[in-house]
N, C-alpha and C positions, 0 to 999 in steps of 0.2 A: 578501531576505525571501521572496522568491515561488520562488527556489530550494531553501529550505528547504520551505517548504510544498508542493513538487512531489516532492521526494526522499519526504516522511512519508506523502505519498497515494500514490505509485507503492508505498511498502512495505506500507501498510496496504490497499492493494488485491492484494497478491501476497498476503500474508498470509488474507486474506478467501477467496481463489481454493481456497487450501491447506486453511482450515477445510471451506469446501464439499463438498470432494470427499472428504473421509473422514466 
């Protein structure tokens, strides 16, 4: 479970990173 939840936050935090800077 808490590997799942670290996989979806590492990607929704890359994702975020990606929104930001355009």
């Amino acid at each position: 479970m808490g590997r799942h939840i670290r996989l979806a936050l590492k990607r929704l935090k890359e994702e975020m990173e990606v929104l930001s800077h355009e």
